[in-house]
C-alpha positions in Angstrom: -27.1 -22.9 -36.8 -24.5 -23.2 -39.4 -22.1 -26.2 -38.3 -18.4 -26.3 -38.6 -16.9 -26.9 -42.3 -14.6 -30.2 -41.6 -13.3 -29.5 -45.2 -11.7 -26.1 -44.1 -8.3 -26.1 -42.9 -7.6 -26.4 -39.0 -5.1 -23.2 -37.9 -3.6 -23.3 -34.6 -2.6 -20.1 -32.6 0.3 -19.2 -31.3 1.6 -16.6 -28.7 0.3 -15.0 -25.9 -1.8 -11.8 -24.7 -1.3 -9.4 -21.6 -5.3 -9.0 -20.9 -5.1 -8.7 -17.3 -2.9 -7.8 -14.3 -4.0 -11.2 -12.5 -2.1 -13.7 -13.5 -4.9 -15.9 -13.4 -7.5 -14.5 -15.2 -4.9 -13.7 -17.7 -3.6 -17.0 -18.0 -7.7 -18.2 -18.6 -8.6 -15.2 -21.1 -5.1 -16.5 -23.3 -6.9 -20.0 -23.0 -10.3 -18.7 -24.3 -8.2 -17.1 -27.4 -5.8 -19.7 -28.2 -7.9 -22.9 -27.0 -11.8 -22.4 -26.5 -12.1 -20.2 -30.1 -13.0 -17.6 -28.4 -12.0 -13.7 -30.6 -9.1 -12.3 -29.9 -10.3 -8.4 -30.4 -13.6 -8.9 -28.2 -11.9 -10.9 -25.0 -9.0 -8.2 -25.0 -11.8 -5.4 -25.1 -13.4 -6.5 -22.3 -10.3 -8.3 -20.4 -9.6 -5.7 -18.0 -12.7 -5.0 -16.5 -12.9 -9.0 -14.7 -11.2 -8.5 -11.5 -13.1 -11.2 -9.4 -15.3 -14.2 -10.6 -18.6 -13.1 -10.7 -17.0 -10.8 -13.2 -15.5 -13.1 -15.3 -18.7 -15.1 -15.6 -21.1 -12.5 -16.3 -18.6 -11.0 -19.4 -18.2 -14.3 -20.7 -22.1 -14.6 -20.4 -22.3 -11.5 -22.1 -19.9 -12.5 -24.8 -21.8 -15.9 -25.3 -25.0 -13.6 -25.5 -23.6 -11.8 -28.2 -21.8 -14.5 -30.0 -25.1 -16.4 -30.3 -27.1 -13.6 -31.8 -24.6 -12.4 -34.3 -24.7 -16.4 -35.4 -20.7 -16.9 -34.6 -21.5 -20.6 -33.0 -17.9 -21.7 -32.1 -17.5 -17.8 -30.6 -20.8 -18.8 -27.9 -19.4 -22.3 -27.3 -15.8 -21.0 -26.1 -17.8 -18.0 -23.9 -20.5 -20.9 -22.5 -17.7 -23.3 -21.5 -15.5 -20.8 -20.0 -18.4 -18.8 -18.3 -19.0 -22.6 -17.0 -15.3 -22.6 -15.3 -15.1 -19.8 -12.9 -18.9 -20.6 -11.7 -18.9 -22.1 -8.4 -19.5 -25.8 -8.0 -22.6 -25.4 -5.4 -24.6 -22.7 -8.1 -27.0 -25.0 -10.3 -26.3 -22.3 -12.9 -22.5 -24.9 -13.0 -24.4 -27.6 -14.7 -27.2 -25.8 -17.0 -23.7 -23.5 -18.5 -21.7 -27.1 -19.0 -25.0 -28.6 -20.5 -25.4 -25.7 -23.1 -21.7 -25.8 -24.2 -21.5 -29.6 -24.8 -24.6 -29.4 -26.4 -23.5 -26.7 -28.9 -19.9 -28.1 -29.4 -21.6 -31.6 -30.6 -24.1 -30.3 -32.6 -21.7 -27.8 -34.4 -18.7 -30.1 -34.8 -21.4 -33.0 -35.5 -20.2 -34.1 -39.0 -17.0 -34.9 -37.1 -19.5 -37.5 -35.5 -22.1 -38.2 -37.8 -19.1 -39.2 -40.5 -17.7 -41.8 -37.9 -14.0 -39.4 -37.8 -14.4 -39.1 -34.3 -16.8 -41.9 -32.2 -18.0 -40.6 -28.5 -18.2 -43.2 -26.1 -20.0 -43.1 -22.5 -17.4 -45.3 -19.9 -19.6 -46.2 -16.7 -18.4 -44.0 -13.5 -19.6 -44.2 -10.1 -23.5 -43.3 -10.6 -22.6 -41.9 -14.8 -20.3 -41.9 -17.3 -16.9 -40.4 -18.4 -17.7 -38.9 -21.7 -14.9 -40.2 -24.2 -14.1 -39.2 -27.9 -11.4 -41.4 -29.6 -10.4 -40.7 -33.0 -8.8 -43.7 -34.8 -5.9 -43.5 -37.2 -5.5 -43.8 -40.5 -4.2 -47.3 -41.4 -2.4 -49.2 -39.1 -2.3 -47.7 -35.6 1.0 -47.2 -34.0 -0.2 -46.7 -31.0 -2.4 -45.1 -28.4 -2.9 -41.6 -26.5 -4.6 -40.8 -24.1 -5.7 -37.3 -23.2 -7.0 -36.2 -20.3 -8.9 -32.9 -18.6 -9.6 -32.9 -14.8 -12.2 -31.5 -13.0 -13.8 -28.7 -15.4 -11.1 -29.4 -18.3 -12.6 -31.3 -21.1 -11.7 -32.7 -25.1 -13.8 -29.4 -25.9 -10.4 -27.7 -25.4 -9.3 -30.2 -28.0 -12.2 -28.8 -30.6 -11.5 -29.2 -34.0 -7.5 -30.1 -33.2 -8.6 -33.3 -32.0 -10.4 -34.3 -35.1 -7.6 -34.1 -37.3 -5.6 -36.5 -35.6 -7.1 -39.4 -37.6 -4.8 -38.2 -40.0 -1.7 -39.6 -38.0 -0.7 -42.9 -37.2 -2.4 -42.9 -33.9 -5.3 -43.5 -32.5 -6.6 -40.8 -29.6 -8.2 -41.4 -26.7 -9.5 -37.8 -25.1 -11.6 -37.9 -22.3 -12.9 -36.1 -19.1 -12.0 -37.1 -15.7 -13.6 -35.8 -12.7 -11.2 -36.6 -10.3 -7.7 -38.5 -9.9 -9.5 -41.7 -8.3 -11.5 -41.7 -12.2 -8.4 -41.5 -13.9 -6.7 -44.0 -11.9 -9.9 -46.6 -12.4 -9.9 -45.9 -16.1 -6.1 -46.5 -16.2 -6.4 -50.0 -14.9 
C-alpha cells in the first residue's frame, strides 16, 4: 500500500450533492464525498439504488472492494468506515468493519504518526480506552480544542484536515466518545 504524501497540499471540498431522495442517506453519501474521501463520480453512480440499510452497507462494501483492488487506499478507508455506520450495533460484522478502517486510516496517514505531527493517545474508559489524536501547535500554543465524535463519529472524519492544524497556534485535541457520560468524565 502506497501511504498518504504529507508533503502534498490538503484541499477541502465544498458544496453539496442531490444523491438520494432520503434525506438521510443523502445527507451520509454528501458526508462520504466531502468528509470520509470517498469519489464523488462513483458514490453518485451508485447513490440511488440504497433505499434501506442493508443497501447502503453492501454498496459501500462493494465500493471498499473495489477501491482496495484498484489500490485507491483513502477511497477503501472512507467506504470501510462508512459501510461500518449504517451496520447495526448487535452484527459482529460492526466491529470487524471499524477494525479494518482504523487499521487502514493509521497505517496510510502513518507518517503523520511516525514523524511525531500528530501523537495518538489511549485515555482509560470503563473496561478500554477513548482513542485520542492531539496535534500540537507550532510555537507557543494559544490555546486548546477539543473535538469530539459520538457514538460511531470519529477524528477519521478529521483525516488529513486534522494534521495540518499543527500549523496554527493551537493545539487539537480530537477524540472519540462513545457516549455523553464519556465525554462528560473526560471533560472533568
Amino acid at each position: 500500500m502506497k501511504k498518504y504524501d504529507i508533503s502534498q497540499k490538503i484541499v477541502f471540498k465544498t458544496g453539496t450533492y442531490e444523491l438520494n431522495s432520503d434525506a438521510n442517506f443523502n445527507y451520509q453519501l454528501n458526508r462520504v464525498i466531502m468528509w470520509d474521501g470517498g469519489d464523488a463520480d462513483e458514490v453518485m453512480a451508485v447513490s440511488q439504488r440504497i433505499k434501506t440499510s442493508s443497501d447502503w452497507v453492501r454498496t459501500m462494501e462493494q465500493l471498499a472492494e473495489k477501491a482496495h483492488v484498484e489500490g485507491r487506499t483513502a477511497n477503501e478507508i472512507a467506504y470501510l468506515r462508512m459501510s461500518e455506520f449504517f451496520i447495526y450495533d448487535t452484527d459482529p460484522k460492526k466491529k470487524l468493519r471499524y477494525t479494518e478502517a482504523c487499521e487502514l486510516f493509521y497505517d496510510y496517514y502513518g507518517d503523520y504518526f511516525d514523524q511525531g505531527i500528530v501523537e495518538r493517545h489511549k485515555v482509560p474508559y470503563g473496561s478500554g480506552y477513548l482513542p485520542v489524536m492531539v496535534t500540537k501547535s507550532k510555537g507557543e500554543s494559544k490555546g486548546a480544542v477539543l473535538l469530539h465524535g459520538a457514538m460511531t463519529a470519529t477524528m477519521r472524519n478529521y483525516s488529513s484536515r486534522c494534521c495540518i492544524l499543527p500549523k496554527t497556534a493551537l493545539t487539537f485535541i480530537c477524540m472519540k466518545v462513545r457516549d455523553r457520560a464519556a465525554f462528560c468524565a473526560c471533560r472533568i
